[in-house]
LUMVODO-794904 format. One record per atom (N, C-alpha, C): residue number from 1; chain; x, y, z. Coordinates in steps of 0.05 Angstrom, whole numbers. Atoms other than C-alpha are relative to their C-alpha. Layout:
// LUMVODO-794904
(NUM A (X Y Z))
...
***
This chain:
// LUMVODO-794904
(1 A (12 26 -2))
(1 A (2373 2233 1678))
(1 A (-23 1 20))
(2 A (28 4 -23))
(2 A (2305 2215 1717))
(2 A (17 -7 25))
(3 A (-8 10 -23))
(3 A (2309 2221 1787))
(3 A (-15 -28 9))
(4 A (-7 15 -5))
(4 A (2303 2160 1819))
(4 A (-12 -11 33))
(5 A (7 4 -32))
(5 A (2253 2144 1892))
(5 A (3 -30 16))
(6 A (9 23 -2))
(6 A (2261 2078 1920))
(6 A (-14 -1 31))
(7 A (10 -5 -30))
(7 A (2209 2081 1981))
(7 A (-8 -23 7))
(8 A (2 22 -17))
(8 A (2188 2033 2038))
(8 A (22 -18 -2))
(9 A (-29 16 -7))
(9 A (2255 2022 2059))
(9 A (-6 -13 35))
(10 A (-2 6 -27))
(10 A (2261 1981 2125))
(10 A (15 -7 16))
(11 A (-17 17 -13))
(11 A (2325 1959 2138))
(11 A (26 18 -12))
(12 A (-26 -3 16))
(12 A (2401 1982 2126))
(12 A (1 -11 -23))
(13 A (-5 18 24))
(13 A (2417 1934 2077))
(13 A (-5 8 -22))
(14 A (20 -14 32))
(14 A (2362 1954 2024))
(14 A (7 23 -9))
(15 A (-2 -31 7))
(15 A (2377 2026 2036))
(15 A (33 -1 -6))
(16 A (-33 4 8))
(16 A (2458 2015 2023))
(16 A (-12 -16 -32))
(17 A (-1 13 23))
(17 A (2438 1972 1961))
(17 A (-12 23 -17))
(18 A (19 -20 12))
(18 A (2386 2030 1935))
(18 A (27 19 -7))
(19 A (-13 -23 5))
(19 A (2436 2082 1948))
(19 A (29 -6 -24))
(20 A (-18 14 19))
(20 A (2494 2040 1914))
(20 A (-8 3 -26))
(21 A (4 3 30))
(21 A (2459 2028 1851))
(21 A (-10 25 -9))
(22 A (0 -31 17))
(22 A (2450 2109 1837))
(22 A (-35 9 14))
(23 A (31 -13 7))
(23 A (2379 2121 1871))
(23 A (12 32 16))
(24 A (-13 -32 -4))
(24 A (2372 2201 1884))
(24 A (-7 10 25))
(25 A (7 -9 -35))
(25 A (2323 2194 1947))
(25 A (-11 -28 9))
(26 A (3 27 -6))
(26 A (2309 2134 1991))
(26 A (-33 19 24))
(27 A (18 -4 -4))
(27 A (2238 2133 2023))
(27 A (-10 -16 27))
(28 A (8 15 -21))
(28 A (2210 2115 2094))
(28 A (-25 4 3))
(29 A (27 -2 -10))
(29 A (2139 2101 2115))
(29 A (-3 2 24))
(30 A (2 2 -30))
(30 A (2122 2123 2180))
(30 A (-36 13 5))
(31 A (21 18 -9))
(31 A (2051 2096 2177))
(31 A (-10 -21 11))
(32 A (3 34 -16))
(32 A (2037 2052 2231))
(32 A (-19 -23 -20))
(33 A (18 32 11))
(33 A (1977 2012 2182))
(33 A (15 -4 -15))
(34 A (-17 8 28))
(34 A (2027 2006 2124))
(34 A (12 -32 16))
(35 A (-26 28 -8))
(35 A (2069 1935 2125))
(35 A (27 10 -11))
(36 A (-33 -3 -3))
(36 A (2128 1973 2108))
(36 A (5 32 26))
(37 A (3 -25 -15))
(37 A (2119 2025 2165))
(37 A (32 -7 18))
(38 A (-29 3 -1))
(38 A (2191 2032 2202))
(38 A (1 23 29))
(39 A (-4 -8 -26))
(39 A (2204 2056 2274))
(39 A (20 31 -6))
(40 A (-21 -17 -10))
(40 A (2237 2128 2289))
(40 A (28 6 2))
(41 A (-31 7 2))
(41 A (2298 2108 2312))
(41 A (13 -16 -17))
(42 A (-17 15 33))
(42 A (2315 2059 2252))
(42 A (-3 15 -17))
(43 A (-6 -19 25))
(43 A (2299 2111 2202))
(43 A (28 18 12))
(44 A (-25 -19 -8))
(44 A (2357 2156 2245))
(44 A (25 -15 -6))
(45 A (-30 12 5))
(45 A (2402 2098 2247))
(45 A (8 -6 -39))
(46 A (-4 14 24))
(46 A (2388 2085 2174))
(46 A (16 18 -10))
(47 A (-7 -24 1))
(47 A (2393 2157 2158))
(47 A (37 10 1))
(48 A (-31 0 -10))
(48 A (2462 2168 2189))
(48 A (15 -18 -13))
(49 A (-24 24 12))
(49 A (2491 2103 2164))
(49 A (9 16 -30))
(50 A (-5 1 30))
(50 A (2479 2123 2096))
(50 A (13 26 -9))
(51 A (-19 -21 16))
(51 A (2505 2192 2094))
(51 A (32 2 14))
(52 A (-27 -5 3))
(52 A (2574 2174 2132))
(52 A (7 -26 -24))
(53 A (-18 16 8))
(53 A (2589 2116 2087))
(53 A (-2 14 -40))
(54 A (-2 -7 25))
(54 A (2570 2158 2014))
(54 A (9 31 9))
(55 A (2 -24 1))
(55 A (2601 2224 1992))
(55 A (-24 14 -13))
(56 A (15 -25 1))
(56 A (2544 2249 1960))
(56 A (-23 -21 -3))
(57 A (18 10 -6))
(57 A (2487 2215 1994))
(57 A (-28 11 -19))
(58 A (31 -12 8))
(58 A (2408 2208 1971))
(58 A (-17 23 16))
(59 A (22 -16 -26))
(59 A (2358 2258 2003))
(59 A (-18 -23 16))
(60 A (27 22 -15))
(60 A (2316 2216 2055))
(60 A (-29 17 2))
(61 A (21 -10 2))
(61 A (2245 2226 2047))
(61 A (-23 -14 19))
(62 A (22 10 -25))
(62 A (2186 2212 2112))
(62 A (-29 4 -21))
(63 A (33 -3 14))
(63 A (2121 2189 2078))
(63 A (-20 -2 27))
(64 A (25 4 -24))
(64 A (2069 2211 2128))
(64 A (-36 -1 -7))
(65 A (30 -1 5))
(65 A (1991 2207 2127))
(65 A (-12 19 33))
(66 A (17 -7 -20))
(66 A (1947 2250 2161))
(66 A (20 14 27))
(67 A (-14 -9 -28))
(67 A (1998 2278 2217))
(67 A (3 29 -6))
(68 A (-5 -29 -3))
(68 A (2000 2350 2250))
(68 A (22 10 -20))
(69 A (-28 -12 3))
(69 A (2054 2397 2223))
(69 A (21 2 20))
(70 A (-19 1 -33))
(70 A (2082 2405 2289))
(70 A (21 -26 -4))
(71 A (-15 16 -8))
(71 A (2089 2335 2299))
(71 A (19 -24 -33))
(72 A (-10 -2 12))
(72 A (2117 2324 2226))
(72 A (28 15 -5))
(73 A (-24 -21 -5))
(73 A (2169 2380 2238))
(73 A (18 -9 22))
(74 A (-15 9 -24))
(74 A (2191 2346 2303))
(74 A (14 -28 -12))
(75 A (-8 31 9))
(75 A (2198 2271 2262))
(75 A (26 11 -26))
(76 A (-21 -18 14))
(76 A (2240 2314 2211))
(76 A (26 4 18))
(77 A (-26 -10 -13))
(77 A (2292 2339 2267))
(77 A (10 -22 15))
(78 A (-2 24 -8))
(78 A (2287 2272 2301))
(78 A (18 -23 -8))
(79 A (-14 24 17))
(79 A (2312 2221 2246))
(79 A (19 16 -17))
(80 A (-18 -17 15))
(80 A (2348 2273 2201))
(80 A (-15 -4 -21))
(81 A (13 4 28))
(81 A (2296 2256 2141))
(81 A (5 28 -8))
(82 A (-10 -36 27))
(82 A (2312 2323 2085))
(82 A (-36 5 -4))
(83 A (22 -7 19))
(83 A (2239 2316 2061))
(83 A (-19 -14 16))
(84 A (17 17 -3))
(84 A (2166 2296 2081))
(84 A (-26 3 -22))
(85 A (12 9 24))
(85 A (2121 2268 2028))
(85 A (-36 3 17))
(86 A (25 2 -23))
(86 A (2046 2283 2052))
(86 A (-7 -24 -12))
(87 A (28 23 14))
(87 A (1993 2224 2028))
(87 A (-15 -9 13))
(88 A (21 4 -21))
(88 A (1944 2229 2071))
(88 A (-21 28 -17))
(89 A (15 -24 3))
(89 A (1886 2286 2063))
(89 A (3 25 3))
(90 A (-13 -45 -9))
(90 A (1928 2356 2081))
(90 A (-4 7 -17))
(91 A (9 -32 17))
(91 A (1910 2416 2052))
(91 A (18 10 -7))
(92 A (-16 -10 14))
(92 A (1947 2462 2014))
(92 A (23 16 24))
(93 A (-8 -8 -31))
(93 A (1958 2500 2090))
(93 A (21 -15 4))
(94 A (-21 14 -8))
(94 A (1994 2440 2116))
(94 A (24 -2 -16))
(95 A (-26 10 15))
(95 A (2041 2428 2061))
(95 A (16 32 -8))
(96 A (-14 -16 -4))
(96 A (2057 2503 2060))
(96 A (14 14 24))
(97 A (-24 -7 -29))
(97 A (2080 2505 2133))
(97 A (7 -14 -1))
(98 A (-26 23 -9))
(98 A (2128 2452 2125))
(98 A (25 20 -19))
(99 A (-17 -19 12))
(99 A (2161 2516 2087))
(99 A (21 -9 -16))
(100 A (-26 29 16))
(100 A (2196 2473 2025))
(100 A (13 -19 4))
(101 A (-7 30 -6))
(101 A (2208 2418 2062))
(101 A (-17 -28 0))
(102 A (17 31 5))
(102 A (2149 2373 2042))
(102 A (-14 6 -28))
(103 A (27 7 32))
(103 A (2106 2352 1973))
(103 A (-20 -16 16))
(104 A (21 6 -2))
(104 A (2043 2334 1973))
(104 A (-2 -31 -22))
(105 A (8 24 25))
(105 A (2022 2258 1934))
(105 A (-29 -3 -6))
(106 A (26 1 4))
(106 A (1956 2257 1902))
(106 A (-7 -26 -7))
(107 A (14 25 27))
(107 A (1910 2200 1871))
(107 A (-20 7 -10))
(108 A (32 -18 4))
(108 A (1861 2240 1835))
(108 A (-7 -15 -22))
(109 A (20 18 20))
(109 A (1801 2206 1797))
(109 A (-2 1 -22))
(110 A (-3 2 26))
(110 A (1806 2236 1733))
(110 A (19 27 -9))
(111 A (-19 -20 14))
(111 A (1842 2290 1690))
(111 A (-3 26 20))
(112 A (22 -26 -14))
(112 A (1795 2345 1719))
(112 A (18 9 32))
(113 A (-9 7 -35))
(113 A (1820 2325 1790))
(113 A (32 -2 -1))
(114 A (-28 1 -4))
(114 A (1890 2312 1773))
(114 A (13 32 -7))
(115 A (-11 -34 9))
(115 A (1897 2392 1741))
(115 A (1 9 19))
(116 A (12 -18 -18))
(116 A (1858 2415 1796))
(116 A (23 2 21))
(117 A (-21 3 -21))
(117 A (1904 2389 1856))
(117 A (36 2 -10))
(118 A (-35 -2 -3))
(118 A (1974 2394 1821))
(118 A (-5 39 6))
(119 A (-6 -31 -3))
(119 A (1953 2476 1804))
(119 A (0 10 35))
(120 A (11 -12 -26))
(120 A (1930 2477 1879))
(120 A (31 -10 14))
(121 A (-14 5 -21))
(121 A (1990 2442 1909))
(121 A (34 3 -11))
(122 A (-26 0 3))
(122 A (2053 2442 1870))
(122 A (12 23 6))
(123 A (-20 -20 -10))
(123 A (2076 2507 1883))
(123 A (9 9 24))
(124 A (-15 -7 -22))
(124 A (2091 2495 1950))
(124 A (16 -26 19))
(125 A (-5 12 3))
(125 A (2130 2444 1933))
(125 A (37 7 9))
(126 A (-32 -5 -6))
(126 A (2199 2474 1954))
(126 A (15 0 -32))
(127 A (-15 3 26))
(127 A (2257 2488 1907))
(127 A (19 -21 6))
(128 A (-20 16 3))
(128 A (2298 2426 1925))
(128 A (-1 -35 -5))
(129 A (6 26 10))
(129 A (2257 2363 1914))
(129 A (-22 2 -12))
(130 A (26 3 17))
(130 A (2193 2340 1888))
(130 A (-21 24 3))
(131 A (19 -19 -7))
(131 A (2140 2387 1874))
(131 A (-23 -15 10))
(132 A (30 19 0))
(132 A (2083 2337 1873))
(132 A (5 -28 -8))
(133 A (0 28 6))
(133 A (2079 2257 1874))
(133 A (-32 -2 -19))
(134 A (31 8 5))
(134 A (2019 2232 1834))
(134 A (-2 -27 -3))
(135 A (4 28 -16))
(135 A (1996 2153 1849))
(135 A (-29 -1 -18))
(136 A (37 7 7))
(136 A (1934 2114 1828))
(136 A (-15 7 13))
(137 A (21 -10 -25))
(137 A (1876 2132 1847))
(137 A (-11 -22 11))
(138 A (20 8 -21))
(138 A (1844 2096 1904))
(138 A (-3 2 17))
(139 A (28 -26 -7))
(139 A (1786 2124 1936))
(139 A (11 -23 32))
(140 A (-2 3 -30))
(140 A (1797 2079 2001))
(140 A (22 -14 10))
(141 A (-27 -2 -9))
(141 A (1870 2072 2011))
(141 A (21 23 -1))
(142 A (-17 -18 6))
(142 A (1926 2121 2023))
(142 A (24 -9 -21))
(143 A (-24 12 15))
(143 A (1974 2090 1968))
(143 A (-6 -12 -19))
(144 A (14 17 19))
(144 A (1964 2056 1897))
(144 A (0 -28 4))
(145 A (-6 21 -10))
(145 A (1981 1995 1928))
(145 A (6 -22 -25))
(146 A (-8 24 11))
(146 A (2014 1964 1875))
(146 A (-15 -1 -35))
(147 A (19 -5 18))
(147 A (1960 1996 1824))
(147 A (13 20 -28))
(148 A (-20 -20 18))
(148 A (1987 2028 1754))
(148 A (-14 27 -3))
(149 A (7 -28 2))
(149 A (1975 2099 1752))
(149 A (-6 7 -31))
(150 A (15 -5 28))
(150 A (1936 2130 1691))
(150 A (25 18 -21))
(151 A (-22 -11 5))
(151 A (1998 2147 1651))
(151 A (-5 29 -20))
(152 A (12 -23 1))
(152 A (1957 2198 1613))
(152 A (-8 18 6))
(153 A (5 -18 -13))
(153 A (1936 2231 1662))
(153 A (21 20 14))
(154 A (-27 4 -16))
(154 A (2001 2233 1700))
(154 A (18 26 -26))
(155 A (-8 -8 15))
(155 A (2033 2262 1633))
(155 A (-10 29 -7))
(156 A (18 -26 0))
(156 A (1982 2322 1628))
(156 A (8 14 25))
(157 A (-5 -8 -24))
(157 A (2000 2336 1700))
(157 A (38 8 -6))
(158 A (-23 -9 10))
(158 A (2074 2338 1678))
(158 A (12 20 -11))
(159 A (-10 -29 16))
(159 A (2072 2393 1632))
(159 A (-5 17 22))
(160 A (6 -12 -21))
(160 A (2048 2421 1692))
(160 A (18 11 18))
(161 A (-19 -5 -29))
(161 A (2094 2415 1748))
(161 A (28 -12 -13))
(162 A (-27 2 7))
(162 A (2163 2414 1728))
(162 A (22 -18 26))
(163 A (-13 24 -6))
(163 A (2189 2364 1780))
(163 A (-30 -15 11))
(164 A (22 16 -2))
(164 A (2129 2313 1783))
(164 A (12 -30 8))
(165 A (-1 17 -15))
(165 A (2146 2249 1825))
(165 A (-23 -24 -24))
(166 A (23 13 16))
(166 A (2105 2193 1779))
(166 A (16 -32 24))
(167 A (-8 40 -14))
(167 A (2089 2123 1827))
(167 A (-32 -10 -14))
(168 A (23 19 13))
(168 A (2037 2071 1818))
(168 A (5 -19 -22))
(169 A (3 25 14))
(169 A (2049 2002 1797))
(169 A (23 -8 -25))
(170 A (-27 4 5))
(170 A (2130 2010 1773))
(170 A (9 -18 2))
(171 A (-20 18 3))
(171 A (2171 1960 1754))
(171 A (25 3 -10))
(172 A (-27 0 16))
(172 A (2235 1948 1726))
(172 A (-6 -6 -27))
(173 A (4 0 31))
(173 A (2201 1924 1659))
(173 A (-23 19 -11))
(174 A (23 -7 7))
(174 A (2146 1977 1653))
(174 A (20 31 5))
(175 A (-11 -18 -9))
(175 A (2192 2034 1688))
(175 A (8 27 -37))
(176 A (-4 -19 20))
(176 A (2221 2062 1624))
(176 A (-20 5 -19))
(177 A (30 3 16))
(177 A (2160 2058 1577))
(177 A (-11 28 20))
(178 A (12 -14 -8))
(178 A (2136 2093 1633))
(178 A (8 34 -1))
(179 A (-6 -19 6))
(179 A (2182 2152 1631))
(179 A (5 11 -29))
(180 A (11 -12 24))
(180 A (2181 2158 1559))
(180 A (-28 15 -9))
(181 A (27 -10 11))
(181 A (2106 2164 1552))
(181 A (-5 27 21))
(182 A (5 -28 -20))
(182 A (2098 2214 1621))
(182 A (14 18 -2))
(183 A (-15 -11 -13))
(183 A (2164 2244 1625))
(183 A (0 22 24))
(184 A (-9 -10 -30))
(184 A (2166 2256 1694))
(184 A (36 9 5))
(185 A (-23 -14 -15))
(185 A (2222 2295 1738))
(185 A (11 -31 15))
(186 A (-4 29 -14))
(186 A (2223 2218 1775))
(186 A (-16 -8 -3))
(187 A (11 23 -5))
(187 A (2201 2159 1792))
(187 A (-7 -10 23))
(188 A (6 17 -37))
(188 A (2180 2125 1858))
(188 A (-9 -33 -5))
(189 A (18 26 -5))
(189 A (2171 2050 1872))
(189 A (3 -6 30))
(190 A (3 17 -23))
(190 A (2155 2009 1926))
(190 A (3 -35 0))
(191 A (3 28 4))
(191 A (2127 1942 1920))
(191 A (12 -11 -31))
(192 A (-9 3 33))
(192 A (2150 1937 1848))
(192 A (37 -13 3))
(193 A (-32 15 -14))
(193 A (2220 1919 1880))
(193 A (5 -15 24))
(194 A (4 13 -33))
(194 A (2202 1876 1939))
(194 A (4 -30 -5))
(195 A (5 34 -11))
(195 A (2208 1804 1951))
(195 A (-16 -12 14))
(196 A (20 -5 -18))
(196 A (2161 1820 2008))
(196 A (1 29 8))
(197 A (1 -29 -17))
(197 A (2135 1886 2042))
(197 A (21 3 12))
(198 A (-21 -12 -12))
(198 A (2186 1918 2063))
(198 A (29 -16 7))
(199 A (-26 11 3))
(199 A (2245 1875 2037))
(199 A (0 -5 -32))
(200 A (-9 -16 38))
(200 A (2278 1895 1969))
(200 A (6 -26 -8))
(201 A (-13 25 21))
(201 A (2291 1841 1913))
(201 A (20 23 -10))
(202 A (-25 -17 5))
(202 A (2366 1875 1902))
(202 A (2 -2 -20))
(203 A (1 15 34))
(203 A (2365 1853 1830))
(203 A (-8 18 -12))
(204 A (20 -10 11))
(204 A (2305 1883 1821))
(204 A (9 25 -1))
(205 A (-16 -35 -2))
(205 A (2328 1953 1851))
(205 A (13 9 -19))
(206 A (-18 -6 27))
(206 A (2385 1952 1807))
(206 A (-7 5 -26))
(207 A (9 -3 22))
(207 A (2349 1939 1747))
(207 A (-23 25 0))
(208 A (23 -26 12))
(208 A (2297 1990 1751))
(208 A (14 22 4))
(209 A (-19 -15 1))
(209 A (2347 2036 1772))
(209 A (16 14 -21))
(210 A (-8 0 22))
(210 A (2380 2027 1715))
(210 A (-11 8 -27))
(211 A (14 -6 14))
(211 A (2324 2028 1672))
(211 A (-14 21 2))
(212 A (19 -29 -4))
(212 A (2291 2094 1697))
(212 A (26 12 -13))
(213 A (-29 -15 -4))
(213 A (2363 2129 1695))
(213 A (2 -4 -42))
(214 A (-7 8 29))
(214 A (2364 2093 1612))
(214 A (37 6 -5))
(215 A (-28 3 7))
(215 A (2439 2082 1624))
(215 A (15 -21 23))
(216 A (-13 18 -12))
(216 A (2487 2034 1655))
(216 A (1 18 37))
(217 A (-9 -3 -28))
(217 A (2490 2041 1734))
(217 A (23 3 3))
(218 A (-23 -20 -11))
(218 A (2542 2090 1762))
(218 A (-2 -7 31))
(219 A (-1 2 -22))
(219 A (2564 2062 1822))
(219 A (5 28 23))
(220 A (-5 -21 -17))
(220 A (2567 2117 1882))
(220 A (31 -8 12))
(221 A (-25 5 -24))
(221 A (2633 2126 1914))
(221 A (-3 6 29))
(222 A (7 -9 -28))
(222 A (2636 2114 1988))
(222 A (31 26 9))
(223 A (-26 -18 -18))
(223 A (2680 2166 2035))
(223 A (3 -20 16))
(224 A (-17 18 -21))
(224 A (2729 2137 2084))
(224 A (-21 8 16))
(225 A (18 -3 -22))
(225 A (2697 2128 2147))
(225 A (28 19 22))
***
């Protein structure tokens, strides 16, 4: 089944409801300009909560922009995040010293640009999560903000990279459509499940959840505490 991202998490709650309704990785922004950006120590507490109360927890994933490796490698051992997502301007360099523990997210302008940067970046994409996110393109934001990604293009990039991350402008009624026509390895949303920045419509979660996955929601079992 499609994996499953639900990012710009900001609170317990959302991230227990995400993980509940079957997602595979839950997603933090730790971009101070974002409005779903999320403090250090609440991604640790979130982090923690969620892998004693499920036996077989989501991967947590740190969306960074623009930050050293160093101090990406330090925010990694810090909160316990599994994964960091670049989307900022790093080079192929940066995302291969995070040594399989980070993908790269592009928003490239046209086909040309979307070949160019998956051949350049997916293969150092690690073997245990995403190889490459791809997003709408726009030229003066780090994020599609809400913008639908060129599903054509996105799909050409797919045959490509064999786990391909597809975000930009997901919903719960567009979500499957969308994985039929791209078939992506996943999915990612954000705002597409919000009520506001960085607070989930739980409904919504569920349903796109459901609908990426194209089967009834498998609740997770928790472990005793």
């Amino acid at each position: 089944m499609t994996i499953v991202k639900i990012c710009g998490l900001t609170n317990l709650e959302d991230a227990l409801v995400a993980a509940e309704a079957g997602a595979d990785l839950l997603g933090f922004i730790l971009y101070p300009k974002s409005p779903r950006y999320v403090a250090l120590a609440v991604i640790a507490e979130i982090v923690a909560e969620v892998r004693a109360r499920f036996t077989a927890p989501p991967r947590c994933v740190g969306v960074f922009v623009n930050e050293s490796t160093a101090q990406v490698l330090a925010t990694l051992e810090q909160t316990g995040l599994d994964l960091a997502q670049l989307h900022g301007d790093e080079s192929t360099a940066e995302v291969a010293a995070l040594a399989g523990r980070g993908f790269k997210a592009v928003r490239p302008a046209s086909l040309e640009a979307a070949v160019a940067t998956a051949d350049a970046f997916a293969q150092f994409g690690g073997t245990a999560g995403p190889r490459l996110l791809i997003d709408a393109y726009m030229p003066h934001a780090y994020g599609g903000a809400g913008q639908l990604a060129d599903w054509s293009m996105a799909a050409a990039v797919a045959q490509r990279v064999d786990r391909l991350l597809l975000a930009g402008g997901l919903t719960p009624e567009n979500v499957a459509e969308a994985v039929r026509l791209v078939r992506p390895w996943g999915v990612d949303v954000a705002s597409g499940v919000e009520q506001a920045p960085g607070r989930k419509d739980h409904a919504k979660v569920q349903a796109f959840i459901a609908a990426a996955k194209g089967a009834h929601v498998t609740t997770r079992r928790r472990s005793a505490r």
